[in-house]
Each structure stands twice: as C-alpha cells, then as structure tokens.
C-alpha positions in Angstrom: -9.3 29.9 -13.9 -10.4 25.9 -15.2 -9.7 26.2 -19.0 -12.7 25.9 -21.6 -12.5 22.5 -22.2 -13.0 21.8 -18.8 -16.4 24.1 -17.7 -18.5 21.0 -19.4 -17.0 18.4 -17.3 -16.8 20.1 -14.3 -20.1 21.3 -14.4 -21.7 17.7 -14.9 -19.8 16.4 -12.1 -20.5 19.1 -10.0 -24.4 18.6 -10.0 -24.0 15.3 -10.1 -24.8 14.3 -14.2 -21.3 12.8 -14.2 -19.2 10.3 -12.0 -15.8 10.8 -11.0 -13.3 8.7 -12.9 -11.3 6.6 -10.5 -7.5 8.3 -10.2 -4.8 5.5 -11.3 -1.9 4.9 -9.2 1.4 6.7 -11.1 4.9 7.9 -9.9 7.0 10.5 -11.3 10.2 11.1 -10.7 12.5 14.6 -10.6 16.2 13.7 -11.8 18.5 16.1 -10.8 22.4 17.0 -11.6 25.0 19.2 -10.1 26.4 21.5 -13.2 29.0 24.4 -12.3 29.1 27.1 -13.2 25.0 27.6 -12.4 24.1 24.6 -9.8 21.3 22.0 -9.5 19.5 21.3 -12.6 16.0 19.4 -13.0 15.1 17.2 -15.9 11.9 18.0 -17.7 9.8 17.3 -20.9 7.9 19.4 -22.7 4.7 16.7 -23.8 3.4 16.0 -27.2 0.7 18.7 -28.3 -1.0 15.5 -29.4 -1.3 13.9 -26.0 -4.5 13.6 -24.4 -3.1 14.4 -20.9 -1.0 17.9 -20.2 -0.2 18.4 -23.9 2.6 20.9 -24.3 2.9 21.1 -20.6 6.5 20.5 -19.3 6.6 17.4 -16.6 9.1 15.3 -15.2 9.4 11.0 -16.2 6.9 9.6 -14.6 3.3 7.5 -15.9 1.4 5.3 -14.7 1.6 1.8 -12.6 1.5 -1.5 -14.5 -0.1 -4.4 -12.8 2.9 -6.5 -13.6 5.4 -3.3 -12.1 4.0 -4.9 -8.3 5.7 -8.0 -9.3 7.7 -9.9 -6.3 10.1 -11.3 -9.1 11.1 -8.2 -9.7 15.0 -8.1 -8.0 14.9 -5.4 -5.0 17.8 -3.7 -3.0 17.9 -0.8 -0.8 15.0 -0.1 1.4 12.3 -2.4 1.7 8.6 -2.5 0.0 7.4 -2.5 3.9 9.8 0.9 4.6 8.5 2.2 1.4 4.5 1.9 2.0 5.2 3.5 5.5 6.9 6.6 3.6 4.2 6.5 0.9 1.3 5.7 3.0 0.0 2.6 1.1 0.1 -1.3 1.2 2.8 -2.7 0.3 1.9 -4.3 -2.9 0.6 -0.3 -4.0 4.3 0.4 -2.5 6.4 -2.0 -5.3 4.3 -1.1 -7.9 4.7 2.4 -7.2 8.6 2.4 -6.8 9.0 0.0 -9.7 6.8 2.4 -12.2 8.8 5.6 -10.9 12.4 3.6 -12.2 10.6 1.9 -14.9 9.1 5.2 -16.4 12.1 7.2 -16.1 13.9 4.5 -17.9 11.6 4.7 -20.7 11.1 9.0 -21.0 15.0 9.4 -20.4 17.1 6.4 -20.9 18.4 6.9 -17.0 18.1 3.5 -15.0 18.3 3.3 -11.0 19.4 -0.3 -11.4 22.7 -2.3 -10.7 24.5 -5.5 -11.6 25.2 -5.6 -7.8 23.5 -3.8 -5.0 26.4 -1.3 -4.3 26.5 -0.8 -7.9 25.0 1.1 -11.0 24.9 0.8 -14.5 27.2 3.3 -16.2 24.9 3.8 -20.0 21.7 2.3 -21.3 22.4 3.7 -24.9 22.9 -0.2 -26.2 19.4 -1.2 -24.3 17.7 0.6 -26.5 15.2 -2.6 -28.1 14.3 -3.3 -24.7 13.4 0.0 -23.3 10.8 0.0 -26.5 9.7 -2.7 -25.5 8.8 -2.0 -21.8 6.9 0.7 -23.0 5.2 -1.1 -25.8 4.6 -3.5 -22.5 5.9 -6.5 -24.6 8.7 -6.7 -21.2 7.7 -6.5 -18.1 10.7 -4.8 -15.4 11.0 -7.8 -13.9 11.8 -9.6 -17.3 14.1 -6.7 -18.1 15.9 -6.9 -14.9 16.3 -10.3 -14.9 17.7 -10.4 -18.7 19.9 -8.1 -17.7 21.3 -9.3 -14.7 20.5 -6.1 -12.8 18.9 -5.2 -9.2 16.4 -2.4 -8.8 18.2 0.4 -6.5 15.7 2.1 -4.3 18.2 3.6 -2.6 18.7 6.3 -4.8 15.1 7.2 -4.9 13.3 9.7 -2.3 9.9 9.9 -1.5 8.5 13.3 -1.8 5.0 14.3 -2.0 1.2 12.9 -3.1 -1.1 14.8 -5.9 -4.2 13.4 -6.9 -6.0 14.9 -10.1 -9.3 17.1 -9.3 -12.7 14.9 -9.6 -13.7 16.9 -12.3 -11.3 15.5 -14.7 -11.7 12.8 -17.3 -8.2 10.8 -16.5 -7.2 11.0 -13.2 -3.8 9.6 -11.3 -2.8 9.5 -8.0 0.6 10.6 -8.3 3.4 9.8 -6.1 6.6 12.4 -6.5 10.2 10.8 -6.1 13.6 12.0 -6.4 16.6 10.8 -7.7 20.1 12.0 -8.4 21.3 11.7 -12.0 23.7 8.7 -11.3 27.4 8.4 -12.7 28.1 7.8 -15.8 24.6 8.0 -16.7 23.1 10.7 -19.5 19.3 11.5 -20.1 18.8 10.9 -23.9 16.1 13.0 -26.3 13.8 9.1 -26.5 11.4 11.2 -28.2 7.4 9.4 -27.9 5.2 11.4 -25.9 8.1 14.3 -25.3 8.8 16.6 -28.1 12.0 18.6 -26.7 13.8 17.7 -23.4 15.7 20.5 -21.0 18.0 20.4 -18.1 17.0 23.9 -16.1 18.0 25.1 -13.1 14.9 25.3 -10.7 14.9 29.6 -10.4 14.8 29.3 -14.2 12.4 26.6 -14.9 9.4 29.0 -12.6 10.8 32.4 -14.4 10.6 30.5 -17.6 7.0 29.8 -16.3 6.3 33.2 -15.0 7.2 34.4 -18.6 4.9 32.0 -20.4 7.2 30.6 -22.1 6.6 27.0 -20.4 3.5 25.7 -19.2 3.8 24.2 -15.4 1.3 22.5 -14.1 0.2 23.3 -10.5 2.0 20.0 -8.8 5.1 20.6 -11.0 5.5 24.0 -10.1 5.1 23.5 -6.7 7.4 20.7 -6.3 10.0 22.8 -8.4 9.2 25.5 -6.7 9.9 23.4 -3.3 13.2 22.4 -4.5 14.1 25.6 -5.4 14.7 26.4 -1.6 17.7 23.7 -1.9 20.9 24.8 -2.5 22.4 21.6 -3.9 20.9 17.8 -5.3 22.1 16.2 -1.7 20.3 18.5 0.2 17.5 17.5 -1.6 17.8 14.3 -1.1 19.2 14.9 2.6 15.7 16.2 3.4 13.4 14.1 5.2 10.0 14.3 3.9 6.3 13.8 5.0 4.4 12.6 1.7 1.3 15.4 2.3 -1.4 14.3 -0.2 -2.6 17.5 -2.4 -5.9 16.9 -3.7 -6.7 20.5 -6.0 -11.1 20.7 -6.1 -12.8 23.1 -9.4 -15.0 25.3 -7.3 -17.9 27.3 -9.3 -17.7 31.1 -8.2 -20.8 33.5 -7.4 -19.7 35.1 -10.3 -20.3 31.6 -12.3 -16.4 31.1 -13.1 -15.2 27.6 -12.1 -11.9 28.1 -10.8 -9.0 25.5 -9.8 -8.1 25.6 -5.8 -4.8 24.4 -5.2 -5.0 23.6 -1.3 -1.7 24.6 0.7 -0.4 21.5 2.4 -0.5 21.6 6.4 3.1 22.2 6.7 6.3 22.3 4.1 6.4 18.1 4.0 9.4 18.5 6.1 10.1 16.9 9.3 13.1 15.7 11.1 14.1 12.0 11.8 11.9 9.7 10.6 13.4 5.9 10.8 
C-alpha cells in the first residue's frame, strides 16, 4: 500500500491536477566483499530520518549526476563511454556522467574510490583525502579536478552494469537510477563518512532481506530486489561474472476499486541475465 503522505500526490497526478516531476539521471552502486566465515557481504546505509528522500530507509552509495560528472577531462580507463551507453542504453554523454556519478558518489558515502595512479592499478586508502571528498560533495571539486590533482584514472573496469529503476510519476523527486556493481577493492575500507547516513552495515544478502522481513530495516522495492537478485550468487565474482541485460523497472501507484492507491512493482521480462554480450 502507498504510504499516507503519498495518497495527496498521487491522487492529483492521477486526475491530472498535478504534473509529473521529471526523474534525474542517478547511479548507485552495490560494493561487495568476500568475508569467511559467512560469504559475500553488501554495503548499505541506513539514511538520515531528516532526508527528504527514503529517510531511514537503508540504500546503497549512489545520488545523483552532476553536469560537470559528463566531463571529457575527466581521465578514463577500462571500457569505453561508447561500450558503456550500449550496456546502459543511453548516449554517451548520459553514459560518462552516469559512470562518473556511480564512482564519484560512492567515494563520497563510503570513502571507497574505483580509481588508479595507473590503469592496471588502484589506490590502496582514501583516509588522508578526506578535505577533498568534502569538497566533491559540497561540489566546490569537480571529479575531474579531483582526479587530476591526484594523479589518478577512473577504473571502469571494476564497475558492472546491472539494472534501470525509475521513480513512480506520482512522486515529488524522481531519478532514473542506474544500478552498478563493484567489488570492494584491495586495501581499500568503507568508512562511517556520516552526512546523509546515520549508521553504515556490511550484511550478508540472506540477512539484509530477513532483516527486512523482520522490520527491522526498511528496503525499498529496487533495493530489495536487486539484493534479493544477488542473493542467488554464491560469491562477489560470480556477481560480477554475470552478464547482464539493464531491464528498466518503472513501479506505477494504481487507485483500487476499493479506493486504496497501491504501489505495482512490475516483474522484469526475464531475470536481466543473458549470455555473451561483447
């Protein structure tokens, strides 16, 4: 059922009193870490009770693209910004931006950086960067000033594209939110960065939905699902083995005969899966 604080909105759009916001162009990204005993652990945040947007809700890194994150300054190995508007299914300029935000947000939520000095490389800590990262998301740095200061290359390699959610119409801010993965990389450690996360936790996908299932964490639909599709991996490099369709999800409010607006969370034709894509 769409909560309370929602029937206004969604009403007024529905009959046509109210526009649809336009949905912003985001990326978020799901680190993940090998632990024994126990397995593959995802990196969430559990978001301010003050935020506007999925307050208390746990999420992954991830906000929203800056103008300046499409950027051609910005240093680039791995695969290109043409390879990576095929897999997402945009332009290419939609494509850097997109890819940039996803390693630029996680940077600033978690302190963990997809970047190298070299392209074979990547940093080992960001602990002593820690003026600069306030300052990307004060937006006083660009990335590309931030890479270039440091002497380091973005590495998209170690990002996977993964899935498409766009926010119901209904809604006041909207995003059109690109999923990545990433593997926690060596040497690095996420860091409690505090700012729109109150509490930070390493779970083990299982956990994470049981947690859910409890009530004990809130999930929102495209996080539970895309722990939830995780969850049928047994380890992070089958994860990011798996070669993935981006399926755009697109959830509508719908107003029963029984006068209840309720959420509808489409199923995606097919898992998002498919075999051998170049």
């Amino acid at each position: 059922m769409l909560p309370d604080g929602l029937t206004g909105r969604a009403r007024d759009v529905l009959e046509g009193r109210a526009e649809p916001v336009p949905a912003r162009d985001a990326a978020t990204v799901v680190v993940l870490r090998e632990r024994a005993p126990g397995g593959m652990q995802l990196y969430l945040l559990r978001r301010s009770a003050s935020m506007a947007f999925a307050a208390g809700a746990h999420v992954f890194p991830g906000g929203a693209v800056d103008p300046r994150d499409a950027d051609r300054e910005v240093a680039w190995a791995g695969p290109s910004p043409a390879w990576w508007a095929d897999a997402l299914r945009c332009d290419e300029p939609t494509a850097r931006g997109l890819v940039c935000a996803a390693v630029r947000e996680t940077f600033e939520e978690s302190g963990v950086l997809l970047a190298g000095p070299r392209p074979d490389a990547v940093v080992a800590d960001t602990a002593e960067w820690e003026e600069d990262r306030l300052a990307l998301i004060g937006r006083e740095l660009s990335f590309a000033e931030f890479l270039a200061r440091r002497g380091l290359v973005l590495r998209t390699d170690l990002l996977r594209p993964w899935s498409r959610w766009i926010t119901p119409r209904v809604e006041s801010r909207r995003y059109d939110t690109r999923f990545f993965v990433a593997a926690l990389p060596p040497g690095q450690r996420t860091r409690d960065v505090g700012g729109e996360a109150d509490r930070v936790a390493w779970m083990r996908p299982a956990d994470a939905l049981a947690a859910a299932e409890r009530g004990e964490i809130t999930l929102m639909p495209p996080t539970r699902r895309t722990i939830a599709e995780i969850a049928a991996y047994p380890e992070v490099g089958k994860v990011l083995a798996a070669e993935r369709t981006v399926v755009t999800v697109a959830p509508e409010v719908v107003r029963g005969e029984d006068g209840v607006y309720r959420l509808l969370v489409p199923e995606p034709a097919g898992d998002g899966v498919r075999e051998g894509r170049a």
